[in-house]
N, C-alpha and C positions, 0 to 999 in steps of 0.2 A: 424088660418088663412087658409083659401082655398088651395089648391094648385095651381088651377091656376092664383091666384091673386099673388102667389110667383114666378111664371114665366113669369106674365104680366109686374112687377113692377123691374123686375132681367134688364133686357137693360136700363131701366130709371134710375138704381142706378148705373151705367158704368159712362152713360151717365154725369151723374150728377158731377161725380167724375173727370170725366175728361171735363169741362162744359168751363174752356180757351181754353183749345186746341180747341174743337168744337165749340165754339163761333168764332177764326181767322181761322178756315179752312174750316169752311160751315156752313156761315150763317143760310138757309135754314135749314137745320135737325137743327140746335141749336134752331132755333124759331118753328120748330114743336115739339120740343123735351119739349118748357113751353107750348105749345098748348097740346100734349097731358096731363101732368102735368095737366092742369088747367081741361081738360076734365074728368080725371079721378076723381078728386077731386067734380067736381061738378056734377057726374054721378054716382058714385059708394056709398054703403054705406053699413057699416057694418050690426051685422044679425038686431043690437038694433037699426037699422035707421039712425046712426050715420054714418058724412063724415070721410074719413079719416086723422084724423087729424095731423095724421104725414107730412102728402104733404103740410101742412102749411109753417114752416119753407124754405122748399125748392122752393117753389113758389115764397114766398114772397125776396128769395136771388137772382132769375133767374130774378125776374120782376126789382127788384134794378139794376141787371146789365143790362138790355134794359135799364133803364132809363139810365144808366151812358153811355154806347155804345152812345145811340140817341145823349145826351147833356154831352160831356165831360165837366168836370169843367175845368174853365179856368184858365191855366198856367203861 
């Protein structure tokens, strides 16, 4: 791996970790936080042309929770 791909992706794995907190305490960085997520993914690509497919999983759990934030299931 690059190196600076190890300190590009080192805040988004904070991030990610702590993804409730930053979801109730600042909306805003929580949705730039799947915005950069989804840019890096659709930007970046390894040396064999390949996206990275580790940001799969984590995309696909951050977009699950917008959807569930937007339309709470009904209680």
């Amino acid at each position: 791996m690059y190196p600076c791909l190890f300190f590009l992706l080192r805040l988004p794995q904070r991030d990610f970790a702590c993804r409730e907190e930053l979801q109730q305490s600042d909306v805003e960085r929580w949705l730039g936080f799947i915005t950069f997520l989804c840019e890096v993914f659709g930007t970046m690509r390894s040396c064999s042309a390949e996206p990275f497919r580790v940001l799969v999983c984590p995309i696909y759990t951050c977009l699950r929770e917008v959807r569930v934030h937007m339309h709470p299931p009904n209680q």
